[in-house]
C-alpha positions in Angstrom: 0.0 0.0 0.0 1.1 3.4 -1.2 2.2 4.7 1.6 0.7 8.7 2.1 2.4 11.8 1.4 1.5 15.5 2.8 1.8 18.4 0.1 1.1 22.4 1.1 -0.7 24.4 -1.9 -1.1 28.4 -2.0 -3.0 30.3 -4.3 -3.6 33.9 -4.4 -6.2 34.8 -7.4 -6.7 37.4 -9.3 -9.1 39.1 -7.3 -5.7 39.7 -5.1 -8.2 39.5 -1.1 -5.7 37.0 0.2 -3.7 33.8 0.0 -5.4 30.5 0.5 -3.8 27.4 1.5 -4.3 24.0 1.5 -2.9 20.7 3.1 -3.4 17.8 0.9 -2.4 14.2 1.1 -1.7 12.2 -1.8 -1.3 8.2 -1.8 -1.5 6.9 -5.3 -4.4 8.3 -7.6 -5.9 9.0 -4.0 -5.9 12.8 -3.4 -7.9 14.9 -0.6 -7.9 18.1 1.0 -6.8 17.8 4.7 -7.2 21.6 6.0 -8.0 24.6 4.6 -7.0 28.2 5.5 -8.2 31.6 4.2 -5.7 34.6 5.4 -6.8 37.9 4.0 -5.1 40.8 2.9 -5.2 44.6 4.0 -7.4 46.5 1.9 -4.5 48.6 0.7 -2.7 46.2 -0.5 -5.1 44.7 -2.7 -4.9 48.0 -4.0 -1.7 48.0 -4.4 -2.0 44.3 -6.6 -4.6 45.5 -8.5 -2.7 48.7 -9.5 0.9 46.7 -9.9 0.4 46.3 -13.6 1.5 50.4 -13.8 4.4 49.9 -11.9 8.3 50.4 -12.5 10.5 47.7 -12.4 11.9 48.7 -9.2 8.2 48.6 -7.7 7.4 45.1 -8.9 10.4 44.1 -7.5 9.7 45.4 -4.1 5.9 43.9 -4.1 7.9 40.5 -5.2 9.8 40.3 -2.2 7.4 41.8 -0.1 4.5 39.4 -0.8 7.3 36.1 -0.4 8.1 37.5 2.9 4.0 37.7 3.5 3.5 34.5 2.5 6.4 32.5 4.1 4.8 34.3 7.6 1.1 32.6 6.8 2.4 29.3 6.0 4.5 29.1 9.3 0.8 30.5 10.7 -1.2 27.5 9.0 1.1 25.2 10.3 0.9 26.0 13.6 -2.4 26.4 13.3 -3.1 22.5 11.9 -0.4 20.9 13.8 2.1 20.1 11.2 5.5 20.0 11.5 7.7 21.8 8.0 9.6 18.1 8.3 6.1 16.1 7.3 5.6 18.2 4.2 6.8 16.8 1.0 6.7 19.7 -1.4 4.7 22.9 -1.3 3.0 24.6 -4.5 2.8 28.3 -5.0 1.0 29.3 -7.9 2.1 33.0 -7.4 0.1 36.6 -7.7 -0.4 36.9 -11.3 -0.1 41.1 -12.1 -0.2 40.0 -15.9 -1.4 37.5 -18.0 -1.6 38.4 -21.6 -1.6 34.7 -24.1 -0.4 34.4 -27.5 2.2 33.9 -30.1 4.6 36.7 -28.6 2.2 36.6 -25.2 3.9 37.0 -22.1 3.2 36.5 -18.4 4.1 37.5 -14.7 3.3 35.8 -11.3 5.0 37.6 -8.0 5.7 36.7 -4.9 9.1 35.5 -4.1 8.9 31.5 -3.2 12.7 31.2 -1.9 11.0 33.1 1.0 8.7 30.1 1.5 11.8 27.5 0.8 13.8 29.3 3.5 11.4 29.6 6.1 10.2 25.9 5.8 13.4 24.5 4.3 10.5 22.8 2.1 11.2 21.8 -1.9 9.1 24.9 -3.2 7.6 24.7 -6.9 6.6 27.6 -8.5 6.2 29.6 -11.6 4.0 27.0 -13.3 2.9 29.4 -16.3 5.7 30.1 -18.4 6.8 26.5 -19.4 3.0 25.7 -20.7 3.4 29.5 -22.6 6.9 28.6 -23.9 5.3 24.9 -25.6 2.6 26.9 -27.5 0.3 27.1 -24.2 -2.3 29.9 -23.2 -0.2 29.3 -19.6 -4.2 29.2 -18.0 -6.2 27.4 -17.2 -4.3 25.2 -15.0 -7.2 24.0 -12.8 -8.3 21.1 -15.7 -5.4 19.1 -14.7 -6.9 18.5 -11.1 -10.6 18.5 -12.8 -9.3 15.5 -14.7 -7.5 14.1 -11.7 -10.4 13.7 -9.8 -13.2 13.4 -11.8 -11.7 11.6 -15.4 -13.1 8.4 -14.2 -16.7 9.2 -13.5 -19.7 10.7 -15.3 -19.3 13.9 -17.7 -19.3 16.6 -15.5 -18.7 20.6 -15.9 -16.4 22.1 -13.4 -16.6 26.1 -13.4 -14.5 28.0 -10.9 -15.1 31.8 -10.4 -12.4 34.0 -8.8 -11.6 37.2 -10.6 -11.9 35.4 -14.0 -14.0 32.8 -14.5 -12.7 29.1 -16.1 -14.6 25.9 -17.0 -13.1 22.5 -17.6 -14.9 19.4 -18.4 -14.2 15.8 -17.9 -15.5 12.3 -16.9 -15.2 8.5 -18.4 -15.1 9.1 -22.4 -14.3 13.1 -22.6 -11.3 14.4 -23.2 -10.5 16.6 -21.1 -10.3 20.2 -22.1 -11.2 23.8 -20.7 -11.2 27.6 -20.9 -11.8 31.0 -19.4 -15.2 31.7 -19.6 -14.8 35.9 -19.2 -15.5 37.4 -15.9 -15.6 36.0 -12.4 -15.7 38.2 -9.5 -13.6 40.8 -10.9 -16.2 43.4 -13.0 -18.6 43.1 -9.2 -15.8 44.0 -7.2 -14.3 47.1 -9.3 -18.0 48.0 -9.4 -18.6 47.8 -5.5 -15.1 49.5 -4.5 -16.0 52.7 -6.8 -19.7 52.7 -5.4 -18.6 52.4 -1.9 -15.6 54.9 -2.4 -12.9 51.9 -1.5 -15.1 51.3 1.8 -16.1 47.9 0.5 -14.3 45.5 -1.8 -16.6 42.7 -3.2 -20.9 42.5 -2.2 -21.4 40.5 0.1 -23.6 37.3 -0.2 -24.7 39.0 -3.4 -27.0 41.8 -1.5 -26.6 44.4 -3.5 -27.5 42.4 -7.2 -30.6 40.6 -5.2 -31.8 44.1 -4.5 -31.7 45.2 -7.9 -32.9 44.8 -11.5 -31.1 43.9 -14.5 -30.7 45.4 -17.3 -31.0 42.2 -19.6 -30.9 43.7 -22.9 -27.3 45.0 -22.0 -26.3 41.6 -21.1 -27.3 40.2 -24.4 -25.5 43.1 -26.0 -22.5 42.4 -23.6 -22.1 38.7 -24.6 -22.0 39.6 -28.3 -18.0 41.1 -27.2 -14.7 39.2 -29.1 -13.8 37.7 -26.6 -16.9 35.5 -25.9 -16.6 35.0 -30.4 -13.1 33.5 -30.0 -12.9 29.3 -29.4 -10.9 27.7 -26.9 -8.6 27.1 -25.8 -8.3 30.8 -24.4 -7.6 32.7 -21.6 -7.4 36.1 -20.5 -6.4 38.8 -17.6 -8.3 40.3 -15.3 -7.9 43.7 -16.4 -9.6 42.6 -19.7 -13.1 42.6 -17.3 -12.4 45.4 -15.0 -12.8 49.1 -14.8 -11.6 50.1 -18.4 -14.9 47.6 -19.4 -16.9 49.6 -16.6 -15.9 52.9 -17.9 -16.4 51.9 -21.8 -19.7 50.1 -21.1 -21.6 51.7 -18.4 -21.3 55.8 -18.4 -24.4 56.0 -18.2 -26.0 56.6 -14.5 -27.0 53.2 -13.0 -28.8 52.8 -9.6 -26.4 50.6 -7.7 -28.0 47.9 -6.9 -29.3 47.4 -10.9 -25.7 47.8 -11.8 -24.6 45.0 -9.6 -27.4 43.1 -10.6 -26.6 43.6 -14.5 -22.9 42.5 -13.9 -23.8 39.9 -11.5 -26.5 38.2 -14.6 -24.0 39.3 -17.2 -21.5 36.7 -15.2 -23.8 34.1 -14.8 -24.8 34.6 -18.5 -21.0 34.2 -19.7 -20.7 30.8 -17.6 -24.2 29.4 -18.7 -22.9 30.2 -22.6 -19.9 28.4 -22.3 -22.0 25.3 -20.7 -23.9 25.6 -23.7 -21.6 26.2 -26.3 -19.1 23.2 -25.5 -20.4 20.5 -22.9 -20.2 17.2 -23.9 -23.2 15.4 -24.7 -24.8 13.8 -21.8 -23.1 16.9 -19.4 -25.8 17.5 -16.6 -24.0 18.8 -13.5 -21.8 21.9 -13.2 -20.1 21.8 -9.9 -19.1 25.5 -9.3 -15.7 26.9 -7.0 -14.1 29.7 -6.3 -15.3 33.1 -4.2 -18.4 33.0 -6.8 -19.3 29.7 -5.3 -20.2 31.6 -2.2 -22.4 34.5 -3.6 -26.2 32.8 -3.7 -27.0 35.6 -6.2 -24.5 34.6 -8.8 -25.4 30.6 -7.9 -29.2 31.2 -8.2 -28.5 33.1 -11.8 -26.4 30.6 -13.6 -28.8 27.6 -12.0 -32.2 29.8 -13.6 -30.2 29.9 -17.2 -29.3 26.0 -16.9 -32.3 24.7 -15.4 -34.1 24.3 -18.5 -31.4 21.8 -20.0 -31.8 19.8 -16.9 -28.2 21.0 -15.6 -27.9 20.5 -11.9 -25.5 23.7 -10.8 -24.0 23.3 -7.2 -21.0 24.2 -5.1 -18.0 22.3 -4.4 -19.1 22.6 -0.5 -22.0 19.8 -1.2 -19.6 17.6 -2.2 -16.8 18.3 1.1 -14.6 21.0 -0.4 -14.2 24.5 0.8 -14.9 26.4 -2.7 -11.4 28.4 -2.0 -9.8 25.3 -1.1 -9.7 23.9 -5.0 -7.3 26.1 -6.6 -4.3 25.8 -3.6 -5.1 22.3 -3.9 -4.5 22.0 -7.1 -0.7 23.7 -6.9 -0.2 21.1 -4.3 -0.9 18.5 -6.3 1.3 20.2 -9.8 4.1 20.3 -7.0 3.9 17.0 -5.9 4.2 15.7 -9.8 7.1 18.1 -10.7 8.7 16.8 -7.9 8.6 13.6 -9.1 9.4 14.6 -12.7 6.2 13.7 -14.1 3.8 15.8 -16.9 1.4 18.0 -14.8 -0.6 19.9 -17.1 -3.6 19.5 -19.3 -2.4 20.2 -23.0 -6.1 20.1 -24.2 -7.1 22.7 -22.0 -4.2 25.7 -22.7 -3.3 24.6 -26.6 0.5 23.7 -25.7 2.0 21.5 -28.4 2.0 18.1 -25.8 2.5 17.4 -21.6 5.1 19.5 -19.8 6.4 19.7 -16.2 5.7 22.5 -15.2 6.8 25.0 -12.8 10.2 25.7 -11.1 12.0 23.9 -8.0 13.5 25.5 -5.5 15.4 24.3 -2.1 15.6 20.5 -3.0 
């Protein structure tokens, strides 16, 4: 009997609220999430991630070091927390702060967050920097969550897996389907801009959906919205945040909006995005969309996308109903793209990002 391993995963998503991580244990093909811990970041410097795509080489490289230094101090805080010595951990995963991601044949892209800081503090192998390798094969770098979609759900029924964090992915997979996945356009990211300039930086996302269940939608703007390029283009594709954030606020809605109807327009125009791409290109026989991510935890968003699928017969739940913390996924996942580099194996899903075949990637530090 394989005998179990324990593998540390951190994400920090492009909404930029705070660094999740995970503690997984792997034995085989056998793969679960452990603990879970959410530690959230000041309000001005999620401001400061946000804005880092305007900054001077000397500023990134002081946010670099800054957020390694961060994060080494929350993983020593986790651990304590869950009772686990550094010594019991095989490898940790940190997927990074992405300030850029722009795909393509001369595409480039940027994660922060210096992991030797991590390495050093637990004297951990650390692997990181997963994107560039999957770019530098031909790869849109993202999404990177299909690989654990296929992982852990390859063998079973065709199933949908849509995670929402500041960009919004889907990935399908199950026994006959290969595998393969997208970004889907906006997760949290177009609500939260919104709700920061409405509350004049008091508030940074709505909570539980409030504000969108108070108000009224402005549907025929949504239809108009989904006609944009990017929702045109076929996968595999990805995209940055920045490409549904306040330059899309500014160029679509200068018109005065009651607040609550604008966050219930962006909130159905996000729903309507994910509910298109379920249309579009789920495999035949595809009746359950199990949703992750923040947007797992905003009913109003949930209750939209599962009114637009409903009358395919699409069951649309969180993550939570099956025993996973919808912001434990992604960290999970970088455990478990650690864990394989480590052992020099392929830990990427081709089909998903367009990369010419399977790649290791990511890079190791402190072996």
């Amino acid at each position: 009997m394989t005998k179990p391993v324990k593998l540390l995963g951190l994400m920090s998503g492009t909404s930029a609220d705070g660094l999740s991580i995970a503690l997984c244990e792997a034995a085989g093909r056998s793969f679960k999430v452990k603990a879970f811990g959410n530690y959230p970041y000041s309000s001005a410097l999620q401001a400061r991630i946000i804005a880092a795509k305007d900054l001077s080489a000397p500023g990134l490289s002081s946010l670099n070091f800054e957020l390694g230094r961060l994060w080494a101090g929350m993983v020593k805080r986790f651990c304590r927390a869950h009772k686990t010595a550094y010594k019991e951990i095989a490898v940790i995963g940190s997927h990074g702060q992405t300030v850029w991601h722009s795909p393509g044949r001369s595409g480039h892209t940027l994660q922060l967050g210096e992991a030797s800081f991590i390495a050093e503090e637990t004297g951990r192998p650390v692997v990181c920097d997963f994107r560039p390798a999957d770019m530098a094969a031909g790869g849109e770098g993202a999404p990177l969550i299909p690989f654990l979609d296929e992982y852990l759900y390859g063998a079973g029924a065709p199933v949908a897996l849509q995670n929402i964090g500041g960009v919004g992915n889907i990935a399908f997979a199950g026994k006959g389907v290969r595998t393969f996945g997208f970004d889907t356009g906006p997760g949290n990211s177009l609500m939260d801009t919104a709700v920061c300039r409405l509350s004049r930086g008091r508030l940074s996302y709505d909570k539980n959906g409030a504000w969108a269940s108070e108000g009224s939608p402005d549907l025929e703007k949504v239809y108009r919205l989904l006609e944009e390029p990017f929702f045109k283009r076929r996968p595999p594709k990805s995209l940055d945040r920045s490409e549904f954030s306040a330059s899309f606020l500014d160029k679509h809605f200068k018109a005065v909006f009651n607040s609550r109807d604008l966050l219930a327009t962006l909130n159905a125009f996000t729903a309507a995005s994910i509910a298109q791409a379920f249309k579009k290109f789920s495999p035949r026989g595809t009746k359950d969309l199990i949703v992750s991510g923040g947007g797992a935890l905003n009913p109003a968003l949930m209750d939209n996308i599962a009114a637009l699928l409903l009358p395919s017969g699409v069951r649309v739940r969180s993550c939570a109903e099956l025993g996973l913390h919808p912001l434990a996924k992604e960290p999970a996942c970088f455990a478990l793209l650690a864990w394989l580099a480590l052992k020099g194996r392929p830990n990427h899903c081709p089909s998903a990002t367009g990369a010419r075949g399977p790649r290791i990637l990511g890079k190791l530090l402190g072996r």
